[in-house]
Each structure stands twice: as structure tokens, then as C-alpha cells.
C-alpha positions in Angstrom: 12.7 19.9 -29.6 16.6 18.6 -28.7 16.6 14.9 -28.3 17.6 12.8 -25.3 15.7 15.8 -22.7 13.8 14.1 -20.2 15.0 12.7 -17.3 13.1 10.1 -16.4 9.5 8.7 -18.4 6.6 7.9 -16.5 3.6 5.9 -18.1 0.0 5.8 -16.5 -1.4 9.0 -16.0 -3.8 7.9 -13.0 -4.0 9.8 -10.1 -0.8 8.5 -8.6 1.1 8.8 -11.8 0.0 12.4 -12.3 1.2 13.5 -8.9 4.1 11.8 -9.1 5.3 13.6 -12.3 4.3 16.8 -10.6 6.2 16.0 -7.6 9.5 15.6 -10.2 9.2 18.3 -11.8 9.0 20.3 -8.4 12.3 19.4 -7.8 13.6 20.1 -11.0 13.2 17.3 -13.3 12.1 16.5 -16.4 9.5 14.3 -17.0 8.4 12.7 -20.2 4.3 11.7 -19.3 3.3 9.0 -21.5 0.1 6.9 -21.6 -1.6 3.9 -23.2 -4.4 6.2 -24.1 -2.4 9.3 -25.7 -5.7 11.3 -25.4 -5.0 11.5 -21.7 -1.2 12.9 -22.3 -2.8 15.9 -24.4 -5.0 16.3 -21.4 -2.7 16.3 -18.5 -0.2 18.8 -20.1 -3.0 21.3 -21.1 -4.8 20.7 -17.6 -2.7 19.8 -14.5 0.8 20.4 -16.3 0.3 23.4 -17.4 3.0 25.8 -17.3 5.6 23.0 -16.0 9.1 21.7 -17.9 6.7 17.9 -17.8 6.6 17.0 -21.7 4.4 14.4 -24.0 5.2 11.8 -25.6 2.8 10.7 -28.7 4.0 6.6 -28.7 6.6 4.6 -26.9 9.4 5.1 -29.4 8.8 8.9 -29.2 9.2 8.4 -25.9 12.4 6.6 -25.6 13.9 9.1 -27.8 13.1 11.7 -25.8 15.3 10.2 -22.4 18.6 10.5 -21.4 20.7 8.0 -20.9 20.8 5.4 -19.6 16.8 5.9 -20.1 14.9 5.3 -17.0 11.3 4.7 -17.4 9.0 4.1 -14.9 5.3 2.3 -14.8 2.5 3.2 -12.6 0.6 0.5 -14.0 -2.0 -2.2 -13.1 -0.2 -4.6 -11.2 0.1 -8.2 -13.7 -0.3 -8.7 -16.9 -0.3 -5.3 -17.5 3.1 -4.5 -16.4 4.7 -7.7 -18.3 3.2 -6.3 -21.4 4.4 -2.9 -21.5 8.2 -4.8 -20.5 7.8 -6.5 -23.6 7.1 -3.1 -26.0 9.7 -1.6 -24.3 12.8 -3.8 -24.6 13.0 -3.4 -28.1 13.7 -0.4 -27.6 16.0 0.2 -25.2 19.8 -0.2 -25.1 21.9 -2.3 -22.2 22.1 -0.9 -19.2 18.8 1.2 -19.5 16.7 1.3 -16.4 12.9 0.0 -16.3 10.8 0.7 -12.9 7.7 -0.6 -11.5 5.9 1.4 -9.5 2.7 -0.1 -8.9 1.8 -2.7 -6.3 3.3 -5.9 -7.9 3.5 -9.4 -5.9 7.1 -9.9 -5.3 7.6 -13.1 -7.0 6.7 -10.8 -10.0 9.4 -8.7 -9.6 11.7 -11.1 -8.9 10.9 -13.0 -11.9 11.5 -9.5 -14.5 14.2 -8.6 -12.4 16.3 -11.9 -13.4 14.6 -11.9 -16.7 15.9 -8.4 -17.7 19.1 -8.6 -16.0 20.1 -11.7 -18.2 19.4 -9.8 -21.7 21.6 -6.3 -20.2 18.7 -4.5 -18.8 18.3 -3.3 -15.0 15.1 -3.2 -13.0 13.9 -2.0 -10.2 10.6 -2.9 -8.2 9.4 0.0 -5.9 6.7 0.5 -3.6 5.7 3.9 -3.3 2.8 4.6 -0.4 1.3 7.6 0.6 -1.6 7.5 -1.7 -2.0 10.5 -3.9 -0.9 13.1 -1.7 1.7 11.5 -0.8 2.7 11.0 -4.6 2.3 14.4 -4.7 3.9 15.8 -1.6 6.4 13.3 -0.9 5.3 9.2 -0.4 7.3 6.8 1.6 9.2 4.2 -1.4 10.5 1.1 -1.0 12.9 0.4 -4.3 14.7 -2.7 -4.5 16.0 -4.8 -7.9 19.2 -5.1 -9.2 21.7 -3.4 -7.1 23.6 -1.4 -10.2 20.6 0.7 -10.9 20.2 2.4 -7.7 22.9 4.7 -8.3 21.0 6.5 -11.3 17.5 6.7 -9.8 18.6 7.8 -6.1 18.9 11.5 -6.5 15.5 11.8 -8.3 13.6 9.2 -5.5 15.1 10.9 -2.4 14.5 14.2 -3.7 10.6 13.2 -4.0 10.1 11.3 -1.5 8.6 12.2 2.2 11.7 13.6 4.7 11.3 12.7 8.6 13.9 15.4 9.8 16.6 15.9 7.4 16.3 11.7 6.2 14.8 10.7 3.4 12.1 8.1 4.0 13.8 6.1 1.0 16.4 3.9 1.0 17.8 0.9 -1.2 16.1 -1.8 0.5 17.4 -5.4 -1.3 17.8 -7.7 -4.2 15.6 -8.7 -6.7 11.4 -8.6 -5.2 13.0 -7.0 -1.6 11.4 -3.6 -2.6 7.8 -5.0 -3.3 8.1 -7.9 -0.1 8.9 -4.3 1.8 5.6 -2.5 0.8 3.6 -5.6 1.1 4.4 -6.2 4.3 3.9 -1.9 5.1 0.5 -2.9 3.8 -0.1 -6.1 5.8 0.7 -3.7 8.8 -1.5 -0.7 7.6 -4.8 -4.0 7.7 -3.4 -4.6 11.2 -3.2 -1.0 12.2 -7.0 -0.3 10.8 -8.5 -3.3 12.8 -7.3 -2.5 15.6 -8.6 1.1 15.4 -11.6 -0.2 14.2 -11.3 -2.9 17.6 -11.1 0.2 19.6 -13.8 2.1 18.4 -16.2 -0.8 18.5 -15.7 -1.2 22.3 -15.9 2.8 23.1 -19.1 2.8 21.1 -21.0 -0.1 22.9 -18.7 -0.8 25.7 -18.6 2.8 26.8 -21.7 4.2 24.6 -19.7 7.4 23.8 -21.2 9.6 21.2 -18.6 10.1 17.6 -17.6 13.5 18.8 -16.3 12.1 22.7 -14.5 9.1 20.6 -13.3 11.7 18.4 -11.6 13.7 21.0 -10.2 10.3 22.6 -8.6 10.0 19.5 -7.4 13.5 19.3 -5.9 13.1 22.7 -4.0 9.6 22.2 -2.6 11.5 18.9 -0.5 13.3 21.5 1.0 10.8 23.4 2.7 7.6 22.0 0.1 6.7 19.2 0.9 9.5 17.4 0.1 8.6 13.9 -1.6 9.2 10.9 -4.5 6.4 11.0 -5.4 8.0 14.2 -5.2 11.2 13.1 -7.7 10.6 10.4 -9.9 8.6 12.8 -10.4 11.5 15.0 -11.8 13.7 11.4 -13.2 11.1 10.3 -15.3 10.6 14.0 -16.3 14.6 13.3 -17.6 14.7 9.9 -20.8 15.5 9.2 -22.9 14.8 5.8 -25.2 17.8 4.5 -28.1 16.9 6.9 -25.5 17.9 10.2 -25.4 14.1 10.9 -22.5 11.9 11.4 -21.5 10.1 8.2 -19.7 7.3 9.6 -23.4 6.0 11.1 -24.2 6.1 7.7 -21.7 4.2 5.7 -22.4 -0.1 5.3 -20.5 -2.2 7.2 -18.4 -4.5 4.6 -14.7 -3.5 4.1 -13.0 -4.1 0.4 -9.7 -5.2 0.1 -7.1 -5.2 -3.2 -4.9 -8.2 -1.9 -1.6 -7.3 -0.4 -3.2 -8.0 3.5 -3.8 -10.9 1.9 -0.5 -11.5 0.3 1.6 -11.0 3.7 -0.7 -13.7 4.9 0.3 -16.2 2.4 3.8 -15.0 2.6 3.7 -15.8 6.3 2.0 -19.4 6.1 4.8 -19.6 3.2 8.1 -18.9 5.4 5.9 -20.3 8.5 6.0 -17.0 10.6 3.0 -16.6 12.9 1.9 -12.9 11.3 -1.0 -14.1 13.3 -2.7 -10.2 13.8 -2.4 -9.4 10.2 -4.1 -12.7 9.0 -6.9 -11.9 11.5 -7.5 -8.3 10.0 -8.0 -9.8 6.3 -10.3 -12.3 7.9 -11.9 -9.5 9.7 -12.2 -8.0 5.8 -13.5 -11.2 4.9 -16.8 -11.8 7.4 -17.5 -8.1 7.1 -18.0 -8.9 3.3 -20.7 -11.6 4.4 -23.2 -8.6 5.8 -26.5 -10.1 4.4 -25.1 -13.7 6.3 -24.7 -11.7 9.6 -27.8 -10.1 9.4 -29.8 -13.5 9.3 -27.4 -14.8 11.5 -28.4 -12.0 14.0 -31.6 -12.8 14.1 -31.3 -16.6 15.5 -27.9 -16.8 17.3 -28.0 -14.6 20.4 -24.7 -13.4 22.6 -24.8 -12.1 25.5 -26.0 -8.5 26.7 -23.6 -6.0 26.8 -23.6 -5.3 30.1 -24.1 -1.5 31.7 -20.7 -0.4 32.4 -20.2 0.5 35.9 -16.5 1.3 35.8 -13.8 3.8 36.1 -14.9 5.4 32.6 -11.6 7.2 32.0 -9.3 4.7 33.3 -10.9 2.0 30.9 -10.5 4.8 27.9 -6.9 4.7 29.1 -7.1 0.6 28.9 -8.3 0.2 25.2 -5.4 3.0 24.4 -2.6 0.9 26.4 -4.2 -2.6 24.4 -4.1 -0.7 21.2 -0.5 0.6 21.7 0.3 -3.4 22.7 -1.3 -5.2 20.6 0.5 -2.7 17.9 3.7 -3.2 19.1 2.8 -7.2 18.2 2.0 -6.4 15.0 5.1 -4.3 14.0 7.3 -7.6 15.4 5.4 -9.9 13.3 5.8 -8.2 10.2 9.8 -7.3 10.8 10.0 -11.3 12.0 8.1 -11.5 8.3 11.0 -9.6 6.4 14.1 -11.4 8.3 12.8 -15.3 7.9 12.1 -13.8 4.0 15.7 -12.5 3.9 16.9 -15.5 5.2 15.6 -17.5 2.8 16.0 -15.6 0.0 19.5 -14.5 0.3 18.6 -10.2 0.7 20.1 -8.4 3.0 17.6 -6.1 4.4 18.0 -3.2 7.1 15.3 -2.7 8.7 16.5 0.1 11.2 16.8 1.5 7.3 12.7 -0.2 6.5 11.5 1.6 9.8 12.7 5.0 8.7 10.9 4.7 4.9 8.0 4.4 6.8 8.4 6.9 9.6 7.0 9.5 6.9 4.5 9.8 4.1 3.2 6.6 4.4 -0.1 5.6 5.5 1.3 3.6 8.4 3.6 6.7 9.6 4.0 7.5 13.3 6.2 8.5 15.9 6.3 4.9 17.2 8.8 4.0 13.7 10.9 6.2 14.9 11.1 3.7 18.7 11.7 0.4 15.9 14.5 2.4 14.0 16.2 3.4 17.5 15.5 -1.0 18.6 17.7 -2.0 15.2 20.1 1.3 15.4 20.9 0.3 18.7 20.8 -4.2 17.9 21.1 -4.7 14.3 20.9 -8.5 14.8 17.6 -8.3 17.2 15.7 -11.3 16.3 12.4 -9.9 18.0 11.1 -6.6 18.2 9.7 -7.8 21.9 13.4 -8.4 22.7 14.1 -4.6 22.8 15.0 -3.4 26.2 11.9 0.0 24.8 9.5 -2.6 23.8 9.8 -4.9 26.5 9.3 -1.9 28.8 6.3 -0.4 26.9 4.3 -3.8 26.8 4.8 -4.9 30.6 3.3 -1.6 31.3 -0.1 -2.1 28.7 0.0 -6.0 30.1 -2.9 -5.2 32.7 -4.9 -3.4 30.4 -4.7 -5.5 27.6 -6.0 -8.4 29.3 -8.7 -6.2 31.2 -10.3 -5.1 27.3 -10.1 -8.6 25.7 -11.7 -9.5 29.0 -14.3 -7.0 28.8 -14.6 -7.2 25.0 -15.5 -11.3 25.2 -17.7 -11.3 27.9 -19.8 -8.6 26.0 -19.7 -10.6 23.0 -17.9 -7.8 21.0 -15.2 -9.4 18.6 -12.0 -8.0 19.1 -9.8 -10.6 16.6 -6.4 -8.5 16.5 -6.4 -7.8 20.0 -6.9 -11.1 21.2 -4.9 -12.5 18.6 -2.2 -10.3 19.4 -2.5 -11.3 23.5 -1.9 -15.0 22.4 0.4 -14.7 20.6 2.4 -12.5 23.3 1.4 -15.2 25.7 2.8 -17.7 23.3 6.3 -16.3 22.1 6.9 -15.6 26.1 6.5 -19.1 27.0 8.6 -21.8 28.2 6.9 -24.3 27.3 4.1 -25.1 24.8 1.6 -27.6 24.0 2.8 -29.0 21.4 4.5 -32.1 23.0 0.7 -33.5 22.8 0.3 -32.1 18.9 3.6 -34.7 18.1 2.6 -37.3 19.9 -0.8 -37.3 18.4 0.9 -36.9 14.9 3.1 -39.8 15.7 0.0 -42.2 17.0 -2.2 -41.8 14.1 0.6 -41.1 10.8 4.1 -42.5 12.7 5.2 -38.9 12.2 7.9 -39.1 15.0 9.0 -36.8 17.3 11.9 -35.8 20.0 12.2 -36.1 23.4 13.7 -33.5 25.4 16.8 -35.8 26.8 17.9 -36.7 23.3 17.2 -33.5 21.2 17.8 -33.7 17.2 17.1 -37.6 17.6 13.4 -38.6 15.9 12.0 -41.4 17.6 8.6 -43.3 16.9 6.5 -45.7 19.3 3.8 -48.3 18.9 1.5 -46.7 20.5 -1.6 -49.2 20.2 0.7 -52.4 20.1 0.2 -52.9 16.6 0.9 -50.3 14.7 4.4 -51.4 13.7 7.8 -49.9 14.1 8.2 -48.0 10.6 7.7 -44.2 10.5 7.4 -41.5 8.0 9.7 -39.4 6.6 10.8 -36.2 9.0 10.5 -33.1 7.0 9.1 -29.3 8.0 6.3 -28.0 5.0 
């Protein structure tokens, strides 16, 4: 065997590391498979790699000797430790210049941290988020690659040739500096928790608002797949609504209440308290996570805390089914502006330069949170590059002035019937806040500034921090004005 054949090295032969070498070698190129457990690497290329160009490699230096260069290798590894571990087997033996990639779903900071680290001994990395799941690693996922900027131009042809297309466009894109690429996908995840509750909101209130059987709210579903919340969430609602088990019953009945979660929801809600953005709807949906996990809790609870009765619904039937679609599309359109206000206040801070008309399109295909309405965001920062609010948009603006009515009629419904409906109604207040004038929080200061002299402004003389004696004896000395 010639040295210096492959392409690009992949190691972790998981599902998503399997299909992704697949998906390479479908578009012509080589792939050296490698894996911590080599028994696996026999495996795969007798098994799923049969009869492909993909070849084995038997240790890490076989490996390397095997690439081209500059080498690119590439890890679809357990996010952590794991990933600074094989880093450290494989500098040794690689040459300036060579290209490592991380795959998996690594915190940001991580990246940024390996980024700098490598870049100072020669090295170039890159930190991409690749979503989709494992047909999308096999067909084409949505990826999100950011790191240093130099490397880009050796990995582009083989990541926009695998990835998901929405038209002719490749839903890949150099997004930024340093952790950009996995501060991208975290947020695309944080989104994907919003997108699910809400779903889950809807069908909650269609099954004991409305008391519609699975296969009615599956055609609901199927229906609002045709209009504007065309999407793939939705899409799988609706089969997931019509499946039945081996006994011709519905499945979903079936399966326990308590939802799992592997972090990045929960990540995009630090990262918001962190750069003090009110990602308020995503925050809600891992908290939604979170109390589903306490099922044996709610079960007592049930028992000795009592809400009211849902009452018989006496309405329009289909014009409230056209309600919780409008409230879903609304409270959506809150939670797409929250995470792009997420990505510009990180950006800002950071020094990246992100575009997220650019962001939009990586996600308008093969990605979990794909949909039609990416393609309305795109047009918003196509059109305003600069928009600070997604709500701004003359589209947006237009869409959720029209749901307005709606939404407010199924919070309305939702919390007299004593159905929780978190995103929604976290996504209503925080529409009604953004949109007003003026806030509370004149009385927040002044209560900060009676008990802990914290100071505060007053609207004649703006910039100017003032404190007052409020009890006559508290004494003129305040604290120190700084933001957390």
C-alpha cells in the first residue's frame, strides 16, 4: 500500500463516525477509519465498508502515515477528556500546519482553549458541530466549523461536499474564530429544546384542551407541515402521533413521561445568564426537562395539590386548532431571536465575527431544527445585516402581530385549565417585555439602592449614579457601580 493515500482520518467508529466516513467516500474521498478499539476498524471494513476505497488503520502512527498532507484528522469522540487525550497522542506525530478536527459536541470554551493551545506549537484546529444525527451523517448533516481561520481552506471542499444542500447552497459555512463553530451548534441545540417544548406545549393542550384522539392531532400536524411550520420536528410529530406498537395501540400513550437531556440546552442557558441575554424560552424548556425528571415527586404531588378542572370546551374547535398553530409559530419566532441575540452579544464579546444570514442557511437543511421558516431569518439578515432583533424585521414584525390574538387566547386558555405551557408563556412575556416602553425596574433600583446603597439613575440626568438616604440614617456612601 503507497504511503500518504488517505484524504482525511476519522477516529470513533460510532454510529455517527461510521456514516460520516461513508458519506466521504460517497463523494469520492478517502478515508482512513481508525478507532481506540482496532477490533472495531476490522469490523467496519469487512461489514459496512465493504467494497468502498474507506481503509484501516491498525494504530495512530499507521494512521498518520497513511494521510496526505497537510494530514487532517478528525475525532468523533466523547466530548472532554476524551478529546484532550487523543490531542495529546496525536501531536507527536504530526508536522506544522497539519489540521486536527473535532467533531463531537464539545463546550466552546473547550475549543477555544485547543484552538489557541495548538495554534501556538504550529498546529491548526478546527471545532465543528455537525447535526443531523445519523442520517444526517450519512446523507448530508448541517455543520457548523469554526477554529483557526487558515485551516478552512483545506477542509472546505470535503465538508461542503458532505454536507446537507438547501437548493444549490451548502448548509456549511466557515462560521468564526476560535469556539464560534461549537457556540453555533450549541445554540442550534438550545433552539431544537425550545422547538420540542413547544411542540410538546401544543400537543398537551390539543389532548386535554381539545380531547382529540393521536390520529386527529396527527393530521393537525400534517396539515400545519404545509403551511409556515413546515419543519422537520413537526414532520416527525405527525409519525410519531400514528405509530402503533405490535398490539395496534398508540405507543406514544405508552412511553413514561421524564425527558433526558445530554447538556447543550443546558449550556445555552448558562451561556445566556453568562453574556446576560434573556434566552428566557430555551431556559424554560431545560427546566421543563428538569421537573419532568421528578415523575415519582409529581405523582405524590398529584395526589394532595389539586388545580382546577379542565373545563368542557365549548368553542370554535377549528379556530382554536388554528390558535395553538399561530402561538406556536410566535412563540417560535421568540425563540429563534433569542438565540441569534445569543450569538451577536457572544460575538461581541469575544471578538468573532459571525454571519448569521450565513448561521440561518447551515441550518435551513439536515439539521434537526431545519424548516422553511430558516429560510424567512436568512432573507431578515440578507436583507439587514446589522439587525439587532430578529422582531425588528419588517417579516417578523408582520407574522407576530397577526398570531398576537391567538397567543394570548391559548396561554389564556392553557392557565385557566391548569395545563403548564412554560415556553409559551415565557415567550408572550418576554414579547411583552422587549416591546415596552417602560419597565419596572425603576422600583428593582430603588429597592437595591435602599437596602445595599447600590445607586441608581434618574431619567433627567442619565449616565449619573446617584444614592439617597432613604431611612434618614443610612448614610451618604454607596457601593461600587458595576454590571455582573
Amino acid at each position: 500500500m503507497s504511503q500518504e493515500k488517505a484524504d482525511i482520518a476519522l477516529i470513533g467508529l460510532a454510529v455517527m463516525g461510521q456514516n460520516l466516513i461513508l458519506n466521504m467516500n460517497d463523494h469520492g474521498f478517502i478515508v482512513c477509519a481508525f478507532n481506540r478499539t482496532v477490533s472495531k476498524v476490522t469490523h467496519f471494513l469487512e461489514n459496512e465498508a465493504k467494497g468502498t476505497k474507506v481503509i484501516g488503520a491498525t494504530s495512530l502512527e499507521d494512521m498518520v502515515s497513511k494521510l496526505k498532507k497537510p494530514r487532517r484528522v478528525m475525532l468523533l469522540v466523547k466530548a472532554g477528556q476524551a478529546v484532550d487525550d487523543f490531542i495529546n497522542k496525536l501531536v507527536p506525530l504530526l508536522e506544522k500546519g497539519d489540521i486536527i478536527i473535532d467533531g463531537g459536541n464539545s463546550e466552546y470554551q473547550d475549543t477555544t482553549r485547543r484552538c489557541k493551545e495548538l495554534e501556538s506549537k504550529g498546529f491548526l484546529y478546527i471545532g465543528t458541530g455537525v447535526s443531523g444525527g445519523e442520517d444526517g451523517a450519512r446523507y448530508g448533516p448541517s455543520m457548523m466549523p469554526g477554529g483557526s481561520d487558515a485551516a478552512w481552506p483545506y477542509v472546505r471542499n470535503i465538508f461542503q461536499a458532505i454536507c446537507a444542500k438547501s437548493g444549490d447552497e451548502p448548509c456549511c459555512d466557515w462560521v468564526g474564530q476560535e469556539g464560534a463553530g461549537h457556540f453555533v451548534k450549541m445554540v442550534h441545540n438550545g433552539i431544537e429544546y425550545g422547538d420540542m417544548q413547544l411542540i410538546c406545549e401544543a400537543y398537551h393542550i390539543m389532548k386535554d384542551v381539545l380531547h382529540l384522539t393521536p390520529t386527529e392531532m396527527a393530521q393537525v400536524f400534517d396539515d400545519w407541515n404545509k403551511e409556515e411550520l413546515e419543519s422537520y420536528l413537526i414532520e416527525i410529530t405527525r409519525d410519531i402521533l400514528r405509530y402503533k406498537d405490535k398490539s395496534d395501540e398508540f405507543l406514544l400513550e405508552k412511553i413514561k413521561d421524564t425527558a433526558g437531556q445530554k447538556g447543550t440546552g443546558k449550556w445555552t442557558a448558562i451561556a445566556a445568564l453568562q453574556y446576560g441575554t434573556p434566552v428566557t424560552l430555551i431556559g424554560e424548556a431545560v427546566f421543563a426537562r428538569c421537573l419532568s425528571a421528578l415523575q415519582s415527586e409529581r405523582i405524590e404531588a398529584s395526589k394532595h395539590i389539586k388545580g382546577p378542572e379542565i373545563p368542557k370546551f365549548t368553542g370554535d374547535q377549528k379556530q382554536f386548532i388554528k390558535d395553538i398553530k399561530l402561538a406556536l409559530y410566535a412563540s417560535k419566532i421568540v425563540s429563534y431571536a433569542q438565540g441569534f441575540m445569543l450569538m451577536r452579544e457572544a460575538a461581541k464579546e469575544l471578538g468573532w465575527k459571525l454571519n448569521y444570514g450565513s448561521i440561518a442557511l447551515m441550518w435551513r437543511g439536515g439539521c434537526i431544527i431545519r424548516s422553511v421558516f430558516l429560510g424567512n431569518i436568512k432573507d431578515a439578515f440578507k436583507k439587514n445585516p446589522e439587525l439587532s432583533n430578529l422582531l425588528l424585521d419588517d417579516f417578523f414584525k408582520g407574522a407576530i402581530s397577526k398570531c398576537q390574538e391567538s397567543w394570548r387566547r391559548v396561554v389564556g386558555t392553557a392557565v385557566s385549565s391548569g395545563i403548564p405551557t412554560p415556553a409559551f408563556s415565557s415567550a408572550l412575556a418576554f414579547f411583552d417585555g422587549y416591546r415596552s416602553k417602560r419597565l419596572p425596574a425603576n422600583l428593582l433600583q430603588a429597592q437595591r439602592d435602599y437596602f445595599g446603597a447600590h445607586t441608581y439613575e434618574l431619567l433627567s440626568n442619565p449616565g449619573n449614579f446617584v444614592h439617597t438616604n432613604w431611612t434618614g440614617h443610612g448614610g451618604q456612601v454607596s457601593s461600587t457601580t458595576y454590571q455582573a
